[in-house]
C-alpha angles and dihedrals in degrees: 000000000000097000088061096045096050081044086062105045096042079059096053091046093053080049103053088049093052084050080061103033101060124013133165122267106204110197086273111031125075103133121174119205114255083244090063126077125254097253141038131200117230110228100182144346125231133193120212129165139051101320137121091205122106128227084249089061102038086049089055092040096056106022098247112125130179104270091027113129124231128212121237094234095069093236099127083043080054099051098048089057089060100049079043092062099037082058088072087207104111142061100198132017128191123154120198135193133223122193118224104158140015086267105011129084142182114227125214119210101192096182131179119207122228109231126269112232121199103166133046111199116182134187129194103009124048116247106226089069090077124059095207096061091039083055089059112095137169114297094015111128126229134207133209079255101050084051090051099048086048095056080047102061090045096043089043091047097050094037075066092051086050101256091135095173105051120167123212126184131177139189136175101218114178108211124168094002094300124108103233114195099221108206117184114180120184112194108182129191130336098262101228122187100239090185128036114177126183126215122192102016107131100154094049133036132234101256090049081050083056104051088053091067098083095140089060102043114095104265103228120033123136111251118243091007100062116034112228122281133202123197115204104237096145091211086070095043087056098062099040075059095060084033079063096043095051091056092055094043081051084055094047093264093127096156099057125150132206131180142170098237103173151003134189141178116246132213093264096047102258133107145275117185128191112231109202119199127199097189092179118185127326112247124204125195131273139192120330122211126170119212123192107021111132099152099054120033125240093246090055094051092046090060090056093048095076100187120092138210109279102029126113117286095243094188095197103047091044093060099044085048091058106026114024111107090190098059112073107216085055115121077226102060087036093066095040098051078057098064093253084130085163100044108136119204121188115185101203109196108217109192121219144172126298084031093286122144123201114213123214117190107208112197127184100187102191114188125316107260119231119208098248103175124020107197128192121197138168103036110124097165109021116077130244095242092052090057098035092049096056089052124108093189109083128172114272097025129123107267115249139176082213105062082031086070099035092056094049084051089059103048093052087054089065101078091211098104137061089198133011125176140156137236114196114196120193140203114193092190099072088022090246149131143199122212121215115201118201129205127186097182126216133219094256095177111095128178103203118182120180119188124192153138114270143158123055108342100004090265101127124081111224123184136197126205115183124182105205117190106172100184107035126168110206092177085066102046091103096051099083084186098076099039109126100194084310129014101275138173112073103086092244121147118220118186125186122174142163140190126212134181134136103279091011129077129164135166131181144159130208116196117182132196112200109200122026098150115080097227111008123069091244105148120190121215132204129193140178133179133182120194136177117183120180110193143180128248102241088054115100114239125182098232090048084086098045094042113040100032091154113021127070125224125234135232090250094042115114120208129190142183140192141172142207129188148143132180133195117221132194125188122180127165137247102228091163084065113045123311080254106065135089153178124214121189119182141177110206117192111189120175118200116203111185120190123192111185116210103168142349091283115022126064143155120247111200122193125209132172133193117193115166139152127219129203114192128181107193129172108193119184122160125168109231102350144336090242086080116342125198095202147014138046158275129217134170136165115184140196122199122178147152123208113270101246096170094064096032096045109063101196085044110137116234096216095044103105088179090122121043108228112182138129125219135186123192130181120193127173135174127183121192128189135175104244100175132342106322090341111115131178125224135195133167141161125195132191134194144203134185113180124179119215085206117046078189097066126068128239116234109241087244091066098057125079126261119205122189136061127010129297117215106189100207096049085062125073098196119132097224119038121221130233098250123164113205118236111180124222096033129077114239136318127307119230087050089214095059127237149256102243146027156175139185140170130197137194122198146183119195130188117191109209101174127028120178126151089264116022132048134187125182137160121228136209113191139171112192141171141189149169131198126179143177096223124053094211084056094047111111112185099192091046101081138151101250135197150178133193136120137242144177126259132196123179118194129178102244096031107039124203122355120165143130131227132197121209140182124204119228109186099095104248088085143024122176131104106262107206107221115191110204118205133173090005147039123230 
């Protein structure tokens, strides 16, 4: 018996000095008893655990060396925790002590390594979709928390796309000798809400309720066809609520509840929820009195706030009429376009009997603010002058949102950026502000090369070289030093093309300068062209009529064209007008030399010219881009016309057609607008008109329009391109010989389905019709050939447009599908 009870105690004594001997340091907790001294001198350093790592590497990793000396209070232990930590390259983490000495210690490092992953394996997603998976690499080590966050992002992405149960699995499987992350995601099924039921609407009925819920709604389903399908992504949900409160407050219901009250699980899986309205009391509007204006007079601001007393308090509109900078009969945007940058409105609603609410405006107008610094930055190739020129914010100016957004309009019309934006800092001290451009530039050199069959038959190979360099610098063509690899910066445009087949060669060059003017945006444009065509005498080429009106050609006859020509073009816009608006005036010189060969050593040698003149008003505003806009316009009307020699010129002879004369008038107009997410609707009309001074003299088929099928200019080796207006789902045009005048409307619906900076891809539904005729009496401009079909577009930088369209005639006299390839340009 007293063998077991000195047993015992000599255990619990053993106990009690391995209580002392080792204990467990957490990240902030390292106390010394007041017995012990302030500092303690590390003897050695130990690793346990499961780790690969040394004491050398973990010493050097958190700071802590044999013989350095720790601090009672456990703040160095607790800094080596941390670094510890930063490192990632553990999972736990625990440091003991050990006395061995009044003042030394061993210290115990237990670590636990994070894994090492070398291999991502996905299923059921791909994996490129998600940044943090791509960052992953070979080596890198991942925590439980790493792998979390990880499952978040791909079940928060897909909760947005409505896969509500979404199912995400992972697994660390070593194989090989390499650690592989196995992620299995199981997405299921779209969860749609198959019933939606209101409760408490009493102004507006459930199917008006419904129509208000276009978040939710699925954004692309063919009307009539498809009934309309809502999938449940309650982020979604959440903003077709406040879609539904904005239209009561616009009503006077400004204290309108909605609320999500209930949702269940239906038979089929998908979901019903429960919509709960509080519709409360209708509010009409009060008496309106404005405080603090001093600049502008209350008169004068009463005018801009266009709601009167009585009327319904529409919420919505009041605010936007008071608040909103972007809409430009706002109090708001009226003070700021006059330079009041730190003008601070404040509407009060004051609530009265009979639901009326009086509405007090309360301004503090400050001082007007001056531009004091204007900044670029970012531009490596483009030169100062190009940006600052285009800029409507100059130092010393009154600030404005106005001149703000023209400027930024400008500069996108440049072409020269792929991103501009604007940073505006302010100083309310000295009632100023800096502006900060910046510029994020874009290759604007292309090298483009079509290739293709063209002239009778599609048996001959034509091929198409053009040199693009978007943002040219002619004064420093000569300085070799700063070519890079040509001579940039200046915002000129430099074209270069040729044209190349068996019997057909053309070459020609554009050069723009885009501001010649010192203040207005007026550009000049220069253009050349050089072509030979050798043809054939069974080809049909357009001068052969006009030429030889009485004489036939034989077999071993060789006939030959070229052609020589040049114009001068000037645009300037019409900034009194719009930003948008401009006028472009051009003199066009084209020489005609026609060879017909009879013998070896006799030929006839035929001169034609060409000199006319064309004014053009155009006003061109597409929102983002003219690529596919999903909203704006396009309007031209055009005048074409030669001099009238034959009535000028007395001795003129009335058969010489040596010199063209001619007059010609075309409207065209497009209109674009955003119907749903990436859906736009397009419609257009266009009308033509082609007069003669002289009834005597004879038009040239060129200069004639051609209505039916689809041009594309590379694939043709004519020296004179006709005026042909593409109607899809016919051949070409009926008269032949083209006609005088002309009309044609479209209707089009586009869906982009990919949009990247330098590639596009939509589908298009269209219906068109058009009529061309040689007579004017004839000419009936509601009797077309119309047609409908639908086609794919993609658009990509070095190539342009390529697409095809199918189309189907309805006008009785045929009925089967015509294929129509489009290259280099959209319709």
């Amino acid at each position: 018996m007293k063998k077991n009870i000195f047993l015992i105690f000599y255990f619990f004594i053993m106990i009690m000095q391995i209580q002392q001997g080792y204990s467990f340091i957490q990240k902030k907790d390292f106390n010394i008893s007041k017995n012990e001294i302030s500092n303690l001198v590390v003897k050695s350093v130990h690793i346990m655990g499961k780790t690969k790592y040394d004491s050398p590497f973990i010493s050097d990793l958190s700071g802590i060396y044999s013989g350095d000396f720790i601090d009672s209070y456990g703040i160095k232990i607790d800094s080596a925790i941390k670094k510890l930590w930063k490192s990632n390259l553990f999972k736990n983490i625990s440091i003991y002590k050990k006395n061995i000495s009044k003042n030394e210690i061993d210290l115990f490092f237990e670590l636990e390594d994070l894994i090492e992953i070398h291999e991502v394996q996905v299923k059921g997603i791909r994996k490129e979709q998600f940044s943090n998976i791509k960052k992953l690499k070979s080596g890198d080590k991942i925590s439980d928390d790493l792998i979390q966050t990880i499952k978040n992002d791909i079940q928060e992405y897909y909760i947005q796309k409505g896969y509500n149960e979404i199912n995400i699995k992972n697994e660390i499987i070593r194989i090989n000798d390499k650690n592989i992350l196995f992620l299995s995601v199981d997405k299921g099924k779209k969860i749609e809400i198959e019933k939606i039921l209101f409760e408490g609407n009493h102004l507006l009925n459930d199917k008006e309720l419904l129509h208000l819920m276009i978040k939710t709604k699925k954004s692309f389903f063919i009307p009539i066809i498809e009934k309309s399908i809502y999938l449940f992504v309650q982020e979604n949900i959440r903003k077709d609520f406040k879609n539904i409160a904005d239209k009561y407050k616009s009503m006077g219901f400004i204290d309108i509840q909605v609320f999500l009250d209930s949702v269940w699980k239906e038979k089929s899986g998908n979901y019903g929820i429960k919509i709960k309205l509080v519709e409360g009391n209708r509010y009409f509007l009060g008496k309106v009195d404005f405080l603090g204006n001093k600049k502008l007079k209350t008169n004068f601001l009463k005018k801009i706030f266009f709601h009167k007393e009585g009327n319904i308090y529409n919420q919505i509109e009041i605010e936007r009429n008071i608040l909103d900078a972007s809409f430009p009969t706002s109090i708001l945007y009226t003070y700021l376009d006059l330079g009041y940058l730190f003008v601070n409105i404040i509407p009060v609603e004051k609530r009265v009997v009979d639901d009326k609410i009086d509405l007090e405006i309360q301004i503090k107008e400050n001082q007007p603010v001056y531009i004091k610094k204007v900044k670029i930055s970012g531009n490596l190739i483009t030169k100062d002058h190009v940006i600052r020129r285009e800029l409507k914010t100059y130092p010393g100016t009154l600030f404005s949102p106005k001149n703000m957004r023209y400027s930024l309009l400008n500069l996108e019309n440049l072409n020269l950026f792929d991103k501009v934006y604007s940073e505006i800092h302010t100083n309310q001290e000295n009632n100023s502000v800096d502006i900060e451009w910046h510029i994020v530039e874009k290759n604007t050199n292309e090298f483009q090369v079509h290739g293709g069959l063209g002239g009778k038959d599609l048996k001959k190979v034509i091929g198409n070289f053009k040199l693009n360099f978007g943002n040219f610098s002619l004064k420093d063509f000569f300085k070799w030093k700063l070519w890079n690899p040509i001579p940039q910066g200046d915002g000129q445009k430099l074209v270069v093309f040729s044209q190349l087949g068996k019997d057909f060669t053309s070459y020609g060059f554009s050069f723009t300068e885009p501001w010649i003017e010192r203040r207005n945006p007026t550009s000049l444009t220069l253009k050349g062209n050089y072509s030979i065509n050798k043809m054939k005498n069974e080809e049909d080429f357009y001068f052969l009529s006009q030429i030889y009106k009485n004489s036939k050609i034989e077999k071993k006859q060789f006939l030959e064209l070229k052609k020589v020509g040049g114009s001068v073009n000037l645009n300037k816009f019409l900034t009194f007008l719009d930003p948008y608006s401009a006028i472009l005036t051009s003199v066009d010189y084209d020489k005609f030399i026609f060879n017909k060969t009879i013998s070896s050593d006799f030929y006839q040698k035929h001169e034609f010219h060409n000199l006319s003149c064309l004014i053009s008003l155009q006003r061109l505003y597409t929102f983002p881009d003219s690529i596919f806009p999903f909203k704006g316009s396009k309007i031209q009307l055009n005048s074409t016309f030669t001099l009238p020699y034959s009535m000028i010129l007395k001795n003129y002879d009335k058969n010489n057609i040596k010199w063209m004369e001619y007059y010609k008038f075309k409207i065209i107009f497009f209109w674009y607008q955003k119907i749903i997410e990436n859906m736009v609707f397009k419609i257009g009309s266009e009308f033509g008109y082609l007069g003669q001074y002289n009834h005597s003299k004879e038009l040239f088929p060129f200069q004639k329009f051609y209505i039916g099928g689809v041009q594309n200019n590379f694939m043709e080796s004519k020296l004179e391109e006709k005026d042909h207006i593409p109607l899809r789902g016919y051949s070409f045009s009926t008269p032949n010989h083209g006609g005088v005048i002309y009309n044609k409307l479209i209707l089009e619906m586009r869906y982009l389905i990919k949009n990247f900076s330098t590639l596009k891809i939509w589908t298009t539904f269209f219906m068109e019709g058009g009529n061309v005729s040689d007579s004017y009496k004839k000419f009936h401009p509601f009797i077309m050939n119309k047609s409908f079909g639908f086609g794919v577009r993609l658009f990509w930088n070095p190539i342009g447009f390529i697409g095809v369209d199918f189309g189907y005639p309805i006008d009785g006299t045929q009925s089967k599908w015509k294929t129509h390839f489009i290259i280099g340009k959209d319709l």
